[in-house]
N, C-alpha and C positions, 0 to 999 in steps of 0.2 A: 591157615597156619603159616605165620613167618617162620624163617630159615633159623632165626636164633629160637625159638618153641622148638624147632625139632633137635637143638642140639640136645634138650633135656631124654629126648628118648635114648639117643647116643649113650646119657650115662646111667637110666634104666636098663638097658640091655650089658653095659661091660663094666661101669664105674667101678662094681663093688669085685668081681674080678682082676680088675685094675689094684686097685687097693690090697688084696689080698696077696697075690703076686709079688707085690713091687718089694718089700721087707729082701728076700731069696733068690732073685733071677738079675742078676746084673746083666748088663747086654740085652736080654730077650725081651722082646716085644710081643704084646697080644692085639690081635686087631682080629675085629667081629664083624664079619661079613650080614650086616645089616637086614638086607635082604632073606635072607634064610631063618632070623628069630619072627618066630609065628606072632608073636606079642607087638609085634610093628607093622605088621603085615599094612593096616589099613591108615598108618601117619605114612609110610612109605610110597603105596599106592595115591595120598592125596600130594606129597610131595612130588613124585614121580607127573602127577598131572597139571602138577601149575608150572613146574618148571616148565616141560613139553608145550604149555601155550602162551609158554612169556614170546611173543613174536620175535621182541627186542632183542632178544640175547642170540649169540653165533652159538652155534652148535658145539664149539669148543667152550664157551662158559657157561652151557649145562653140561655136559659132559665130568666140567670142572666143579660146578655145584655140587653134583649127586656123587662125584668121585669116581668115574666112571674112565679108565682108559682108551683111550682111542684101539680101535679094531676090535674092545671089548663086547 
């Protein structure tokens, strides 16, 4: 699975949230902690594994992939 297939999970899990919101909340932001909808559980888990054996990449540009803070 490339990185742009998984953005489509992104907007399975918040899109329609997203959309539904935006008309009402000026200023507020919804952001979905990926990791915690059971429904990605396993694009997450394959994602989470190819990044971790791209050799190539610094640990700061997975980090940066998966969106993942340093000390997080």
């Amino acid at each position: 699975m490339a990185a742009g297939d998984f953005a489509a999970g992104d907007e399975r899990a918040d899109g329609g949230s997203r959309r539904g919101c935006r008309a009402g909340s000026r200023g507020a932001a919804l952001r979905v902690d990926l990791d915690r909808v059971p429904a990605l559980v396993e694009d997450r888990e394959r994602l989470w594994g190819m990044v971790s054996a791209a050799t190539f990449l610094s640990d700061a540009e997975k980090r940066a992939m998966l969106d993942v803070k340093e000390g997080a």
